[in-house]
N, C-alpha and C positions, 0 to 999 in steps of 0.2 A: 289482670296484668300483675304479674312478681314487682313486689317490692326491688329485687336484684337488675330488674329491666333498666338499661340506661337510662331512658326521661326523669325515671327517679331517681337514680343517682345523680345524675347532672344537677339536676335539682338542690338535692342534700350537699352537694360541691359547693352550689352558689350561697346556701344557708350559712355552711359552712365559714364560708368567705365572711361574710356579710354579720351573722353574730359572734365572729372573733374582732369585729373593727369597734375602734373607738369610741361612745355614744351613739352608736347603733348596738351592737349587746355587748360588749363588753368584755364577754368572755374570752380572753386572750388565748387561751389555752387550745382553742378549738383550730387556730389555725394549725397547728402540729399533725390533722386530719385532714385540713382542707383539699388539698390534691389527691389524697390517695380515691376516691368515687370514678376522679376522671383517669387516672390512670389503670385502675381497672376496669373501665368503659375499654381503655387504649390497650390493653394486653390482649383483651376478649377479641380485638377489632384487628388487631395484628397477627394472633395466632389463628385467626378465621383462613380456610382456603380460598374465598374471593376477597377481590381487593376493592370489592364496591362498598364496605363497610367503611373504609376511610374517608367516603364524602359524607357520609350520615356524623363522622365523628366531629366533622364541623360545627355539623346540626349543634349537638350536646355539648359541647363544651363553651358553643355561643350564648348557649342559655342559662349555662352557669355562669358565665360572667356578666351577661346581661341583668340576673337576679345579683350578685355580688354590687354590679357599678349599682342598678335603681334603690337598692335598699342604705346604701350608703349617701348618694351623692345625688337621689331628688331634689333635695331643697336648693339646685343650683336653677330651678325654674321660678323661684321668687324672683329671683332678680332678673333672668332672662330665660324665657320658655326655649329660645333656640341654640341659648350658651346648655343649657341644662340635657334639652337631648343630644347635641353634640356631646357630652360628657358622659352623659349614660353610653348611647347607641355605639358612637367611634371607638371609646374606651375599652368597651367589650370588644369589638371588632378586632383591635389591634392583638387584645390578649387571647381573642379563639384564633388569628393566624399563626401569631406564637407558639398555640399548645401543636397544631397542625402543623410547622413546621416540623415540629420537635417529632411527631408520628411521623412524617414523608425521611426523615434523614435520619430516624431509628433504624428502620424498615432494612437499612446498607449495612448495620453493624449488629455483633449479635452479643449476647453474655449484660452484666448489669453496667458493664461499665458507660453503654450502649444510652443507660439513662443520665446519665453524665451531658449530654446533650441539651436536657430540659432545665437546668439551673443556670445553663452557660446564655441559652437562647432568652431565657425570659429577662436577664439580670443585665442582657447586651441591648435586649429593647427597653427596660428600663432608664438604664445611661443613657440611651440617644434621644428616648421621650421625655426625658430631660432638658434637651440642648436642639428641638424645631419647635416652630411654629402654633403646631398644635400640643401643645405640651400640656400634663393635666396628672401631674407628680400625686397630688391627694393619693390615691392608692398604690403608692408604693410600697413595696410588699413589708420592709424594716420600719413603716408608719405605724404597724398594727400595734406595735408594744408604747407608743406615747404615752399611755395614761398607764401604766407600769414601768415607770422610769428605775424602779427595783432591780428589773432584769437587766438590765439594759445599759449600765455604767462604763462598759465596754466600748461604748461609739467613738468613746475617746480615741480610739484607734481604727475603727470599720467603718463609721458610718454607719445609714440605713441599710448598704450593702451587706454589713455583716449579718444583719439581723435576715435578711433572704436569704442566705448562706444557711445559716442555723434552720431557717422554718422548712428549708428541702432537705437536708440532712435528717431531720425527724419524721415528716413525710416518708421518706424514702425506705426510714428506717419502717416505720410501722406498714406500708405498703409490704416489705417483702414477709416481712411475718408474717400478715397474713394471707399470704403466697405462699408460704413454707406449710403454714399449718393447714390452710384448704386442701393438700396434699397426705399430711403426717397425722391432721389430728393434733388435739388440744393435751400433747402430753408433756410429762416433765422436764424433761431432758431436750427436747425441740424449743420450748418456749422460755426455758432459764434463763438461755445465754442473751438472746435479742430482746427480754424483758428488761435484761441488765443493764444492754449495752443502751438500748433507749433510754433509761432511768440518767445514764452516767451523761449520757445526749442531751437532755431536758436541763439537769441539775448545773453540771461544773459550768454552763455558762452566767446560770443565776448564781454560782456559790463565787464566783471571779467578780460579778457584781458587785456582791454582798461584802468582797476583802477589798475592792476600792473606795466603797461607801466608807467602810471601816477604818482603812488607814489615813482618809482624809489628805490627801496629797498635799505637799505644800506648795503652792502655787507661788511665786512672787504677788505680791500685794501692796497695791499704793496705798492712796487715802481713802477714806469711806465719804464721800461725798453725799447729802443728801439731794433727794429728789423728789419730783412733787408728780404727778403722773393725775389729768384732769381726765374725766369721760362726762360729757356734756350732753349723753343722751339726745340728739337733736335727729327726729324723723325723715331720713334722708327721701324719702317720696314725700311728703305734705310738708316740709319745711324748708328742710337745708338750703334747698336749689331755689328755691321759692318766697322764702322770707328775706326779712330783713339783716342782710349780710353785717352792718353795725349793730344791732341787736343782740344778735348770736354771739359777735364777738366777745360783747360785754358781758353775756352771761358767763363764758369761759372763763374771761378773766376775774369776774367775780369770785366762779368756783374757786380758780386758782388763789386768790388771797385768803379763803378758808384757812388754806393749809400753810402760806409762806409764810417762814420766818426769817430771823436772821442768818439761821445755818444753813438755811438752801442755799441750795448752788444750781438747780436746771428745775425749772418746769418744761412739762410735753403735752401737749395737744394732738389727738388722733389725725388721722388722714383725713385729706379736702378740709379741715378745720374754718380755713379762711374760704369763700365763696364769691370774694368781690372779683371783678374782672384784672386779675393783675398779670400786669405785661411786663415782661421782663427786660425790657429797654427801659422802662422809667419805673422801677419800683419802689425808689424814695418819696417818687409823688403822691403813692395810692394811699388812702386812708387806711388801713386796714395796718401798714409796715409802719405807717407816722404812731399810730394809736400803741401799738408794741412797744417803739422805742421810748414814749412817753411813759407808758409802765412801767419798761426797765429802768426811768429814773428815780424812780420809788423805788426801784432795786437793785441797786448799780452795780450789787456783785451778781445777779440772773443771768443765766443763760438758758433761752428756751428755742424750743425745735417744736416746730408745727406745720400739719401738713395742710396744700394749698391749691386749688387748681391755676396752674399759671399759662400762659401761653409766650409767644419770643415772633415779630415781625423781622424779617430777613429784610436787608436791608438789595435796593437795588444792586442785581449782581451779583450776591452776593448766592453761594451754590444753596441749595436747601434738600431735604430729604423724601424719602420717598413717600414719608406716612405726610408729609404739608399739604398743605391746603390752599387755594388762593380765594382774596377776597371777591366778592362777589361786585363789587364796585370801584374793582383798581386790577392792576395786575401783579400787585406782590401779593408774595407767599407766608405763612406762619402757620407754627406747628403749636398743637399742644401738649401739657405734660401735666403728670400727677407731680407734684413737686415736696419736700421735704426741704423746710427753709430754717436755720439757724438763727438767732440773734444773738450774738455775743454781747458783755457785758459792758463791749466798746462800741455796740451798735454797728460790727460788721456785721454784713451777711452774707452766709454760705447757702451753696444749693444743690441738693443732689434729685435727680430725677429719677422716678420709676423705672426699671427698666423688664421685669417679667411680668406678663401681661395674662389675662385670665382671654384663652382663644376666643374668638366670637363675640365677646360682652367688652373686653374693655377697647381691643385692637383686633382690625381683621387679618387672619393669617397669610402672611407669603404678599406684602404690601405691594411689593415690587409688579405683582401679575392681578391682585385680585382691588387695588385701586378703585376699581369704577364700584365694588359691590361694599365700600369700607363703611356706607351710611348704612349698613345691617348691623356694626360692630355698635351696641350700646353700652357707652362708658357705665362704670359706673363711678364716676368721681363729679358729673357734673356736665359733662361735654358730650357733641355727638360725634361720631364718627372715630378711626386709630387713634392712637396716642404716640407721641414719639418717645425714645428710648435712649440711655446714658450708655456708651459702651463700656466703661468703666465705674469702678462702685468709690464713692466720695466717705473719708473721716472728716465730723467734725469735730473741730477741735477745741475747747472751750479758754477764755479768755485768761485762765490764768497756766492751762495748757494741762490740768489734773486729770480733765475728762476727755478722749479722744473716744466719740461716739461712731458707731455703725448703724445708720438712718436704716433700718429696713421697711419698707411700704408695704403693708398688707401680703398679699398673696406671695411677695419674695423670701417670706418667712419659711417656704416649705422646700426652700431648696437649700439643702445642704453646701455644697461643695459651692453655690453663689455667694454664701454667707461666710463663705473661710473668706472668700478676697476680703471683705471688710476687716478680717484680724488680720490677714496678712498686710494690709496696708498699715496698721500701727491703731484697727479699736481694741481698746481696752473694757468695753460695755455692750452690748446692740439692743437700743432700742426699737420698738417695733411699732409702729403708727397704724392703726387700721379702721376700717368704716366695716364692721359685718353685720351691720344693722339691715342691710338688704336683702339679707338670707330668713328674717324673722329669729325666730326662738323657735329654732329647727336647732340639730346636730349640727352643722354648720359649723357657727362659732366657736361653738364645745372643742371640736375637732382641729379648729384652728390656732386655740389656746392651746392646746395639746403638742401638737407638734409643733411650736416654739419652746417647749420643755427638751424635744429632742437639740436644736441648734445649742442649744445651753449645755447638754451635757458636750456633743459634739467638738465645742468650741472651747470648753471649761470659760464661760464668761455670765456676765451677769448679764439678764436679758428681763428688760422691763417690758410693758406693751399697756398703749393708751388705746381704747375701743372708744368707738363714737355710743358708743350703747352696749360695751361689755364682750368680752371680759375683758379688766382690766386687771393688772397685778403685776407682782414683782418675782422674777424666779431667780432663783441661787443658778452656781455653777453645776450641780448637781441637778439640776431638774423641779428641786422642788420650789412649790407657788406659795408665796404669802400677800397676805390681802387682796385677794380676789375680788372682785365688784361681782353683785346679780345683773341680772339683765335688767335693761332697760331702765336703770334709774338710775339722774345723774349726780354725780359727787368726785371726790378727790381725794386721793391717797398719799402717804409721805412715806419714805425709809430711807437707809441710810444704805446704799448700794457697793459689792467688793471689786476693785480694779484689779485685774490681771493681765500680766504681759505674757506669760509663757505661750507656746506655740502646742497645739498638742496633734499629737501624730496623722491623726486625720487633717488637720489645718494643713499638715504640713506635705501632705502627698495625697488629699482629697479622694475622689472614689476610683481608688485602684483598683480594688476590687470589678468596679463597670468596663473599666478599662483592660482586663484582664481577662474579666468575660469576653467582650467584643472581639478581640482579640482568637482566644477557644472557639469562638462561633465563628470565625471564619476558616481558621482551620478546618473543622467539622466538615464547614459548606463546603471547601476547596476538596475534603477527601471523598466527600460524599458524591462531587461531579466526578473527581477523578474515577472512583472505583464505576460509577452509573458509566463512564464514556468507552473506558478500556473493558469495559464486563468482568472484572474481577470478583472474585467471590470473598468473601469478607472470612479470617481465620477466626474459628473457633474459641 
């Protein structure tokens, strides 16, 4: 069997994919080839005189994504063996209907512009797999540049989106060249121009990096407040859920006194930090919120943000949601939540709740219909069954009003355009709380520290992240990380963090670009039925 035979190009598509990504190889550069294997499976299959090669192209293109999801996003079976192949299997699914779309409504139109089609359909499924149920953003396609934050200074204005925009663009560009020269041959004058025009392709969006880096923007800038950022290392399977919830506490706050001093102003504690049963009717009672505010009188200027599993009883009558539960020995209802809980340095407290959820592991999809199957959905904060969700994203605001914080919880780190609400509502910082100690010392974490370097360029804000077991660190507005924590060992970090108010372009009109595409794709679809219904022949 030829090397050239589809199964192995399909193959080499999905390598492709797979060691361009983040802590899996690395090599970023790789995706600038990743599509062109399947698009030449897809020329071979459209310039064919039968039309039976268009069900086999499903075949190959599934298996390229199939190897791209597994080799990246296995390690989602530590935590849940049926979150992880929903993530593998579905994920590919979506992405081999995509490329087959993009073949079935090529097929109508002819000349290059024809491939105009495949940037517009993958970049409209992106946006929307975004914003259901089953949503699983990890591979989106402008992720792949996170740990080259060099490239990439740009998001200030595009987002992940632009960086999808850029990787078809070069694709596209190297597919037709070597379409021109399988034709012409490897001579000088054929390969000059599209050498160049690729070069200028790849470069000007790294050398627009390089002049942002460079002239260092001047942001407005408040105080530099210090901050204390704990990783308490605590075994969320043999402990967290299981030990002694007063125990754990203290050792946090042990850590935490390591590092405070007079100049702090916030310590953070990762997600589910707190473990005691606390209900949000009475949370001045629980030991856990008394013990807090007893610290904070050892530190009366403290403000600290820690994440918490809480739950809320609905009181008779009172309407309740679709992901609640009822007691098993009454007939009220109460829901739970991953919670992100404040103390100010006046001993208010604020609360904002999780609201994007990892499908199948933390909440089950589409609550409204799939209800009775929700005790499949294993949290991972602590609790069994959905979680409930905040429709709107909460500032905290800290007690002398310096620090207006963006609580983000774990997995909401990877969503862009959810992470502008939090500036657009008035943060000046986003802190990131997460537990990814359930993934082991897999790419996981890596990947997830990673793209919270994107939200920071994104955003131009400073973006700290407490990890229950790593990473922990601090990142500029620029992307980059200082004091990083290793895995799995616990300790505490200090720096002195930059406030900014400014809004920056993407904050301020978020993913146009998805919205633009969506938009193109349906154009497409609408012309594509129209010329299939009237039998039109498509012009030249």
């Amino acid at each position: 069997m030829s090397f050239k035979h589809p199964f192995f190009l399909s193959i080499l598509s999905g390598l492709l994919f797979a060691f361009s990504w983040p802590e899996t190889g690395g090599l970023t550069m790789l995706i600038f080839a990743a599509f062109v294997p399947l698009l030449v499976i897809e020329q071979r299959i459209a310039g064919a005189p039968s039309r039976n090669g268009s069900r086999h192209l499903f075949g190959y293109s599934y298996l390229a994504f199939f190897i791209f999801n597994l080799l990246t996003s296995w390690w989602v079976k530590n935590a849940s063996l049926g979150g992880g192949v929903m993530a593998v299997v579905f994920n590919a699914l979506f992405m081999a209907v995509v490329f087959q779309l993009f073949h079935l409504v090529k097929r109508k139109f002819k000349g290059r512009c024809a491939y105009l089609i495949l940037p517009s359909f993958w970049m409209a499924f992106e946006y929307l797999h975004l914003r259901w149920d089953l949503t699983w953003p990890w591979l989106t396609l402008g992720n792949v540049f996170a740990s080259n934050i060099w490239m990439i200074q740009w998001y200030e204005f595009t987002g992940v989106f632009g960086g999808a925009v850029w990787i078809f663009a070069l694709n596209f560009l190297f597919f037709f060249y070597l379409r021109k020269t399988a034709f012409t041959g490897f001579k000088f004058r054929t390969v000059f121009i599209p050498t160049f025009v690729f070069g200028c392709g790849l470069l000007i969006p790294i050398a627009i990096s390089f002049l942002i880096t460079a002239c260092k923007l001047d942001f407005n800038k408040g105080s530099s407040p210090e901050v204390v950022v704990v990783q308490p290392n605590i075994d969320p399977y043999n402990e967290k859920f299981s030990g002694s919830y007063k125990e754990q506490l203290q050792r946090m706050l042990d850590l935490a006194e390591t590092k405070i001093d007079s100049a702090t102003n916030c310590v953070v504690f990762p997600e589910t930090a707190l473990t005691e049963n606390l209900w949000e009717n009475n949370f001045e009672r629980t030991y856990s919120i008394q013990a807090l505010h007893l610290f904070q009188q050892l530190h009366p200027k403290l403000d600290m943000v820690i994440g918490a599993a809480t739950a809320y009883q609905y009181e008779a009558g009172e309407e309740h949601t679709a992901t609640s539960r009822k007691f098993t020995d009454s007939d009220d209802y109460y829901d739970d939540f991953n919670t992100a809980l404040f103390l100010s340095g006046k001993n208010l407290l604020q609360k904002y709740h999780k609201s994007k959820f990892v499908p199948g592991v933390e909440r089950m999809p589409f609550p409204v219909l799939l209800k009775p199957l929700e005790k499949l959905a294993i949290n991972m904060g602590g609790t069994n069954g959905s979680l409930c969700d905040q429709p709107y994203r909460s500032v905290f605001n800290s007690h002398n009003n310096a620090l207006k914080i963006g609580p983000v919880i774990c997995y909401e780190s990877v969503f862009g355009e959810f992470v502008n609400d939090y500036v657009k509502k008035g943060a000046n910082c986003l802190f990131i709380i997460t537990n990814d100690g359930w993934w082991g010392d897999t790419p996981g974490y890596r990947q997830h520290m990673d793209y919270a370097r994107l939200r920071a360029i994104e955003t131009r804000r400073s973006v700290l992240r407490s990890a229950n077991t790593g990473i922990s660190c601090f990142i500029d507005e620029y992307g980059n990380v200082s004091q990083a924590t290793p895995w799995w060992k616990p300790m505490a970090i200090r720096q002195k963090i930059q406030l900014h108010t400014d809004l920056t372009f993407y904050v301020r009109f978020g993913d146009y670009i998805g919205r633009l595409a969506v938009i193109i794709t349906f154009c497409f679809l609408a012309l594509a039925i129209f010329i299939r219904i009237r039998g039109l022949k498509p012009n030249k």
